[in-house]
C-alpha positions as CSV (number, residue, x, y, z in Angstrom):
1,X,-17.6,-61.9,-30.4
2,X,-13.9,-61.4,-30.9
3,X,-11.2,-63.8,-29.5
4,X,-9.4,-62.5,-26.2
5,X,-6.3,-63.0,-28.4
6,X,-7.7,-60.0,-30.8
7,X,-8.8,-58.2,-28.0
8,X,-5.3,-58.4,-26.6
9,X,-3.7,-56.7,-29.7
10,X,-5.8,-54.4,-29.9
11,X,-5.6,-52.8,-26.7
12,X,-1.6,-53.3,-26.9
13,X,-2.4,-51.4,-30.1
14,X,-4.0,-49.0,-28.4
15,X,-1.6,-48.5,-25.3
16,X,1.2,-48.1,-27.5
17,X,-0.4,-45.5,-29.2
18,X,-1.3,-43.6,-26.2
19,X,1.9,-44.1,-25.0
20,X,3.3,-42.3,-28.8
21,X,1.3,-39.5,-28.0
22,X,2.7,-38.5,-24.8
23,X,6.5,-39.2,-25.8
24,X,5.8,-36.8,-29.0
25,X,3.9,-34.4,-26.0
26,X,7.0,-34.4,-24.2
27,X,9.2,-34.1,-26.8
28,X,7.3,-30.5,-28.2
29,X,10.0,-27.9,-28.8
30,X,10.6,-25.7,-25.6
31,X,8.6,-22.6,-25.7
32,X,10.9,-19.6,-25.9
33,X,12.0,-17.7,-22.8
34,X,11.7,-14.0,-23.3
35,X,13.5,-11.9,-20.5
36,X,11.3,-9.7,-18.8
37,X,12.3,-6.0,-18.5
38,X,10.7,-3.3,-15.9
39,X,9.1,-0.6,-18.3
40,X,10.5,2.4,-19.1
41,X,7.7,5.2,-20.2
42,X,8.7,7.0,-23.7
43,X,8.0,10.3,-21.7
44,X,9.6,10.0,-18.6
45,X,9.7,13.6,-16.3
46,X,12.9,15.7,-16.9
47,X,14.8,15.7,-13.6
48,X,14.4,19.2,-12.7
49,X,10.7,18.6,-12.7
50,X,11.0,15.9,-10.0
51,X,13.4,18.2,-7.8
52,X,10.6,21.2,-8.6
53,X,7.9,18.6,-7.6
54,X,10.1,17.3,-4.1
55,X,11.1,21.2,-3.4
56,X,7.2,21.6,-3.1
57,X,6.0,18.8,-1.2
58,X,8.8,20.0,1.0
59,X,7.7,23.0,1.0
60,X,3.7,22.2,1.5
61,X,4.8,20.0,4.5
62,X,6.7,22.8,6.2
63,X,3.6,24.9,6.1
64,X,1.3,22.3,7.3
65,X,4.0,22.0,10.2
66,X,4.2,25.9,11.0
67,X,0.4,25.8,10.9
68,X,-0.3,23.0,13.0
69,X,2.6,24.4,15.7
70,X,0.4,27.9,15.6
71,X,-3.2,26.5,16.3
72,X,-1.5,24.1,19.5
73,X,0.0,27.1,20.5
74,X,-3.2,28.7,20.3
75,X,-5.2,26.0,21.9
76,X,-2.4,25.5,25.0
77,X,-2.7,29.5,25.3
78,X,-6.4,29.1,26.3
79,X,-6.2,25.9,28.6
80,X,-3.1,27.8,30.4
81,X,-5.9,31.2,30.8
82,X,-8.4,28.9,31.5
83,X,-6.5,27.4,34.3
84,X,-5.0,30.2,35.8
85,X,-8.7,32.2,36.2
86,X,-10.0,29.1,37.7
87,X,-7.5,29.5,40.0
88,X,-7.6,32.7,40.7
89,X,-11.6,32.4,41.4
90,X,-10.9,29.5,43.3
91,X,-8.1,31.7,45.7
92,X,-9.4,35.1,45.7
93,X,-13.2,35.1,44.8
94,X,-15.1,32.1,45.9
95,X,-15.0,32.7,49.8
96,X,-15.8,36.4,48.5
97,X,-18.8,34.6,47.1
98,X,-19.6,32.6,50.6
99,X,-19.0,35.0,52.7
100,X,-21.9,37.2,50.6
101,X,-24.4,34.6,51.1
């Protein structure tokens, strides 16, 4: 069995080992810092492309807006019809009707 002297020493031994081992940890050279930038495609759209591209989407959403104005103007054409012969049967024609009966 060793002596608790030995034992001693050896685990100071030991500690100040470990305790090596981190300083030299912390003392590791810094890792380099590499500024980011935001990537720039090699083939990057000519800028009349992107005013072609906008003029069309402009374009495409004036259509969709004419169209979509024609078919509620459509649809509000046949609820105003709708109304104004229900209306009219319910003025003129329905004690017609009763009166038949």
């Amino acid at each position: 069995m060793k002596s608790p002297d030995k034992h001693n020493r050896e685990m100071q031994n030991r500690v100040e080992q470990r305790l090596r081992e981190i300083e030299n940890m912390m003392n590791i050279e810094k890792v380099p810092f590499y500024e980011t930038r935001k990537h720039q495609p090699e083939n990057t759209q000519k800028p009349w492309l992107r005013k072609v591209i906008f003029g069309a989407k402009l374009f495409g959403l004036f259509v969709l807006t004419v169209v979509a104005i024609r078919i509620a103007s459509a649809l509000v054409s046949i609820v105003i019809f709708g109304a104004l012969a229900f209306l009219m049967y319910k003025l003129f024609l329905e004690s017609k009707f009763k009166n038949i009966k």
